[in-house]
N, C-alpha and C positions, 0 to 999 in steps of 0.2 A: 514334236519329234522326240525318238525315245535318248535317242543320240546326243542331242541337246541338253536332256533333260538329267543327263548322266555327268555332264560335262559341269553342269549349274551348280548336281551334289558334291559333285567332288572340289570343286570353287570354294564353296562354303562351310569344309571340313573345317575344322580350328587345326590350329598350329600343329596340335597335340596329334591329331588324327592324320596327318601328312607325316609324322616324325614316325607317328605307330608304323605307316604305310611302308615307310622306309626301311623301318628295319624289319620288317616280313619280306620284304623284295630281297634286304640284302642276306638274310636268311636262307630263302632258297637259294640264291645262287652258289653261296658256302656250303651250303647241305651239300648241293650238287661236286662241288669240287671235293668235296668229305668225300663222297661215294666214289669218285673218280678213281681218288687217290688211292684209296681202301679196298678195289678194287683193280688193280691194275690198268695200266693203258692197254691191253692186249683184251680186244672183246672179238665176238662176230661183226659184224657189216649187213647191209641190208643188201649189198651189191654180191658177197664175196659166194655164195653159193654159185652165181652165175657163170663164177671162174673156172668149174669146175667140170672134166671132160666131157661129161656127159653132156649139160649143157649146151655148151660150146658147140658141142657136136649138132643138137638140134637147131641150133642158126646157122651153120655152115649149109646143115642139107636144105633145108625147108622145104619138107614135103611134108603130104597128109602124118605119116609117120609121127614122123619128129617133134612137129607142132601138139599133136597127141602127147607124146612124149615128156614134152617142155611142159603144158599142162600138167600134166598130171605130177610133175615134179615141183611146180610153184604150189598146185593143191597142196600138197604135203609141207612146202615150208610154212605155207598157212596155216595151217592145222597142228604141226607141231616144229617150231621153227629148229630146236633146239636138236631136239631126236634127230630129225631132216639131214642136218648140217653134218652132224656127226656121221651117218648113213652116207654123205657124199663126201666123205673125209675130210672136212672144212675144218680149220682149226682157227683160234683166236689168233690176231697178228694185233701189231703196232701200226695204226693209219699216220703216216704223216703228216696228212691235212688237218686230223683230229688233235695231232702234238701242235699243232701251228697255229690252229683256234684258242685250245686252252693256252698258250703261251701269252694268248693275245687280253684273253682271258684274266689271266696273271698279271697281264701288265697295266691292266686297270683295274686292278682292285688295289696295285701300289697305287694308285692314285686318289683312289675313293678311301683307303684306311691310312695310307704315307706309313704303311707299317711297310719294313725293309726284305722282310720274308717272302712277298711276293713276289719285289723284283728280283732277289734270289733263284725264285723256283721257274720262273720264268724264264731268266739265263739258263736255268739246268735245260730246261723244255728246248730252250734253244741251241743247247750244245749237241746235244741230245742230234737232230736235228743235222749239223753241221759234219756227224758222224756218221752219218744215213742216208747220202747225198745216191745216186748213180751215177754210171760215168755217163757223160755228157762232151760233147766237140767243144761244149764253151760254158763259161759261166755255171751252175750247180741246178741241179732237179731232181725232184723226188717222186718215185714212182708208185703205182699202187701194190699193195701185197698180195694181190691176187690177179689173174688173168683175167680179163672184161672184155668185152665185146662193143668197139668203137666204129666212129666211120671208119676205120683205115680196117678194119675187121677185128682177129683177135688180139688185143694188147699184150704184150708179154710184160712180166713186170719189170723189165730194165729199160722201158718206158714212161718218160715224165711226162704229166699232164698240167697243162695252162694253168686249170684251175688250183692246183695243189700250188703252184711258182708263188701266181698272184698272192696267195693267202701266206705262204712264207716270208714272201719279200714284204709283205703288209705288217708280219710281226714282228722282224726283224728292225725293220723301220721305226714301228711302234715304239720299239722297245730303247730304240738308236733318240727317239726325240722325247725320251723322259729319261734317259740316262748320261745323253752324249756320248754312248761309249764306240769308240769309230770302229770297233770289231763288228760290231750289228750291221753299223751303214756299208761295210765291206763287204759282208755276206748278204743285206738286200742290196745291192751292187749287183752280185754275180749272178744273185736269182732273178734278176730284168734282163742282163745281160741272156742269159737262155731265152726269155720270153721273144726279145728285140733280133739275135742272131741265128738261132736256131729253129724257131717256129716255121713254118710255110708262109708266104704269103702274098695276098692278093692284092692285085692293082687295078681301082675300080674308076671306067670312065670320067667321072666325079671328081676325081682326083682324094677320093677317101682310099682308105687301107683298112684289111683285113688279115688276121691271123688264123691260124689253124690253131684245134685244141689239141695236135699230138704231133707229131714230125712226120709221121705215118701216113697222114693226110692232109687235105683243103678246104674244111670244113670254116663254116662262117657263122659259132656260136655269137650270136648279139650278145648276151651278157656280159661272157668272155672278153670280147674286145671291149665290151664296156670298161670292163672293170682291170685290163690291160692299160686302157688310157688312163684311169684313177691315177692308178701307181706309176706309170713311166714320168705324165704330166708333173706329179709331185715329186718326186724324186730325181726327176730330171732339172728340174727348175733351180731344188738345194743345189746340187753338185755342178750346174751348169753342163749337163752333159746334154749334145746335140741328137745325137741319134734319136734318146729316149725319147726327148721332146719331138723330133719330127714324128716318130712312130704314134707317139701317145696320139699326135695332132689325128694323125690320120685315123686311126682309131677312133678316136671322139668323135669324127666327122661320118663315117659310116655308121657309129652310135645313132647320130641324130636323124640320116637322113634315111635309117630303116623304121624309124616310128611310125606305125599307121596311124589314118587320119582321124580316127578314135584317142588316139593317147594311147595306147597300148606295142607290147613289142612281144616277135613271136618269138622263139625260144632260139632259130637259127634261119640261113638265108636256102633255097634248097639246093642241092647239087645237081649235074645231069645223071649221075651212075648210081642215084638213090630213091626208093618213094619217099616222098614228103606232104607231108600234110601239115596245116599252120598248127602250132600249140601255145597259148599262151597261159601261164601257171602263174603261179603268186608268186613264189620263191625268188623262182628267173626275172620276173620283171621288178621284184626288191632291190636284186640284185645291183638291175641295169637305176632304179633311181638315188640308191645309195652313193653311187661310183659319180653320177651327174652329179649330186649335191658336196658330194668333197670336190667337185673340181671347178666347182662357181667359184668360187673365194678366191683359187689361186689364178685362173684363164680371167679374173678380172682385171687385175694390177697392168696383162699386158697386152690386152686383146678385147676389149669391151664389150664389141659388137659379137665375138664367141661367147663370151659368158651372157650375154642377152640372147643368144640362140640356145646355151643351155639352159635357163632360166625358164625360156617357152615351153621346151622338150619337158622341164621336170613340172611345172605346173599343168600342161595336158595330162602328162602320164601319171601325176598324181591324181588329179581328177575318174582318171579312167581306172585307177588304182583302190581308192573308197570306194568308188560305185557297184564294181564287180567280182573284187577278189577277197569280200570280207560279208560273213552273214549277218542279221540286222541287230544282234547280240555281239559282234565283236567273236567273230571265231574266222581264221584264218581259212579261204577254200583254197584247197589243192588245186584248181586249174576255174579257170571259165566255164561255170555253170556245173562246175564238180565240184562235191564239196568234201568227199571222203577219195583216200586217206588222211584223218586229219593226222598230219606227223610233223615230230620237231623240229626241222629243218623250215618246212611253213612258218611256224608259232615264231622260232627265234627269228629267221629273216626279216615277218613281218615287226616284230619289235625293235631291232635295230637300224631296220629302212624307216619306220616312223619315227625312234630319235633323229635321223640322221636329217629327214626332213622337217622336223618340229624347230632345229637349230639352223636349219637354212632362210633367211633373212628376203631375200628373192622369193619365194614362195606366198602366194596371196594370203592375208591374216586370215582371210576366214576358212580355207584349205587347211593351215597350220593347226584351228580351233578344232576342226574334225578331227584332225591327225593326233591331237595330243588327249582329248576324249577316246579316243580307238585304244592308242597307246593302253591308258587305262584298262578297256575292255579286254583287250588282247592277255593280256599278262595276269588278269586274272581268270580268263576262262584257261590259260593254259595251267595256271596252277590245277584246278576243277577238272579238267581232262586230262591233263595231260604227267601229274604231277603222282611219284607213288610215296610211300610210307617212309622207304628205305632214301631217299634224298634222287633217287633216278630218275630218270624221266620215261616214258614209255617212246616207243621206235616206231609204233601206227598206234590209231587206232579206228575200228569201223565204229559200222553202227552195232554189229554184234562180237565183234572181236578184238582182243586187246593184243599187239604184238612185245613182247619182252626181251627185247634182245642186250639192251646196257649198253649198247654198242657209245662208243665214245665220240665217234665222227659224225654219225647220224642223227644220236642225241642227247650225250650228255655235255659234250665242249659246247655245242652253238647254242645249250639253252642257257649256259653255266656263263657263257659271253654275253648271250643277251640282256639276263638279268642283273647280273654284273652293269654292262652299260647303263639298264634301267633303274639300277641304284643310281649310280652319277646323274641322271639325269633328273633325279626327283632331289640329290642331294643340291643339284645348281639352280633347282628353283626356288629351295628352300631359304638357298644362300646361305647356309651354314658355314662354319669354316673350318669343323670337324667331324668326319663319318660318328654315326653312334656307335658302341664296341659290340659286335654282337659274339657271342661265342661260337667257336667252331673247334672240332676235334683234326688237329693234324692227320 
């Protein structure tokens, strides 16, 4: 097996050649935050064209017209993204999700260097942050900087989304259990408190729970609640707060009991007022094995027989996760039996859903051995594709076209996170007890 065979070479690298590896990993992800930083947080989005009237207009109508219309307006951002964007007045903004990744981002490189300038800049990303809230009936959310087109229709941006909360209150968190500083746990506090008070939600025969991803609507992202239960479960657990834990519970238990009998999960459950069709992509089902394996550890201490239900759920869906959603070289596919767009959002998921499972203990040893062989493969063909001169990362790319956008949410934070995490994770195997110093230009 070539998989095998990759896993044997790198076993039997010497010290030296694991230490070299290291600091090329931890390289790029410095380069990457170099480029961020040198570059401002204010890029395009892969989404934010979308926002824009014309657009918008073509999903409202949807007739022959329109879809014409829509067409020939994505041709063009294909073709030339940059010209396109500016043609539709699209201007650079600050994504919030993207401050909330690199912060996360930040907060582990204080841990992989123990140098203090990280946690520094991290806080700023977090204030940052704390300053940029919209208003909200309860607790704090952050909207997108552009108008999008969701189940509830069009999103106006004093709209906060699920996903944007979880990735907040996950930094804030982060940043709260390597610093103890109770200003973080206060403000991942308030960003659950929207997820838990605020959100829609569903009350399923089962007796599982469901959220919506916007107030707007009743929509049942799997991921979403996945990754809703992560954060409530752990955070509710610290603080002994009930809500969170009941919500998270319910949560986690729609998690499990939407897994098809493959190991696999579709992207969302369908509504009656929408077409639906199944989608299962790599990123999304990352997503949902990530959130399961942070939450073995803690549903063990007080519920066994759950974290044995999660445990099943992540070794199916890991299985079903190698087999289908990675090509036989180690490249991330966009979806079930699509293999392009390959884009950074894919590449970084899949390397931080395979640390996250490589370090989960529950997980069959020889599941773990592929996982941590892929690891390998993954991060280096993302360097190989996906990696440019300048420390950036590319935002798609096909089989004939490369897209260049810089965009920070789409793919400089979540690679700059992932090979960040991928440094720590080669650093704790090494067992070092200090990062190697690698240089990087503030």
């Amino acid at each position: 097996m070539q998989t095998h065979a990759k896993t044997t070479e790198y076993l039997r690298d010497s010290h030296g050649s694991q230490i070299a590896r290291l600091e090329r990993i931890l390289a790029v992800g410095l380069g990457s935050v170099s480029f961020a930083e040198s570059h401002g947080f204010k890029t395009y989005d892969i989404g934010d064209a979308k926002g824009t009237p014309i657009v918008l207009w073509t999903f409202t109508r949807n007739s022959p017209l329109s879809r014409l219309v829509r067409l020939a307006i994505y041709g063009s951002l294909y073709l030339a993204p940059f010209a396109s964007r500016r043609l539709l007045g699209v201007r650079p903004e600050i994504y919030p999700l993207g401050v909330a990744m690199l912060s996360c981002a930040y907060t582990c490189l204080a841990e992989v260097t123990s140098e203090t300038v990280w946690k520094d800049r991290a806080r700023s990303l977090l204030e940052w942050l704390t300053q940029n809230t919209i208003p909200a009936p309860c607790g704090e959310t952050w909207g997108v900087p552009f108008r999008w087109f969701g189940y509830g229709g069009v999103m106006p941006v004093t709209i906060g989304a699920a996903h944007g909360n979880v990735w907040t209150a996950n930094a804030f968190y982060s940043y709260y259990q390597l610093t103890k500083d109770p200003w973080a746990l206060a403000h991942s506090i308030r960003a659950c408190e929207y997820l838990v008070y605020c959100l829609n939600s569903t009350q399923h025969p089962s007796g599982s729970q469901s959220v919506s991803y916007t107030v707007l609507d009743n929509s049942q992202c799997i991921n979403i609640n996945a990754e809703i239960a992560s954060v409530l479960i752990r955070l509710g657990r610290h603080i002994s707060h009930e809500d969170f834990i009941k919500l998270g519970n319910g949560t986690l238990h729609f998690t499990l009991e939407t897994q098809n009998p493959d190991g696999s999960w579709g992207y969302d459950m369908p509504l009656p007022d929408r077409p639906w069709a199944p989608n299962i992509d790599g990123f999304h089902t990352g997503m949902v094995l990530s959130a399961l394996a942070a939450l073995v550890p803690v549903v063990q201490t007080t519920d066994p027989e759950l974290a044995l239900q999660c445990s099943s759920a992540l070794n199916k869906g890991a299985r079903f996760y190698l087999d289908n959603l990675f090509t036989p070289d180690g490249q991330p596919m966009y979806a079930v039996k699509k293999r392009y767009p390959l884009d950074p959002y894919s590449c970084g998921q899949a390397m931080i859903t395979l640390i996250d499972l490589c370090d989960e203990n529950s997980i069959d040893k020889g599941i773990r051995g592929r996982m941590e062989s892929l690891l390998h493969q993954v991060a280096d063909q993302t360097i190989r594709l996906m990696l440019e001169p300048d420390g950036s990362f590319l935002t798609a790319r096909y089989p004939f076209r490369k897209i260049r956008l810089k965009s920070l949410r789409c793919a400089q934070a979540v690679l700059c996170l992932a090979f960040i995490r991928y440094s720590q994770f080669l650093l704790n195997r090494l067992n070092v007890g200090s990062s190697p110093k690698v240089a990087v230009k503030s």
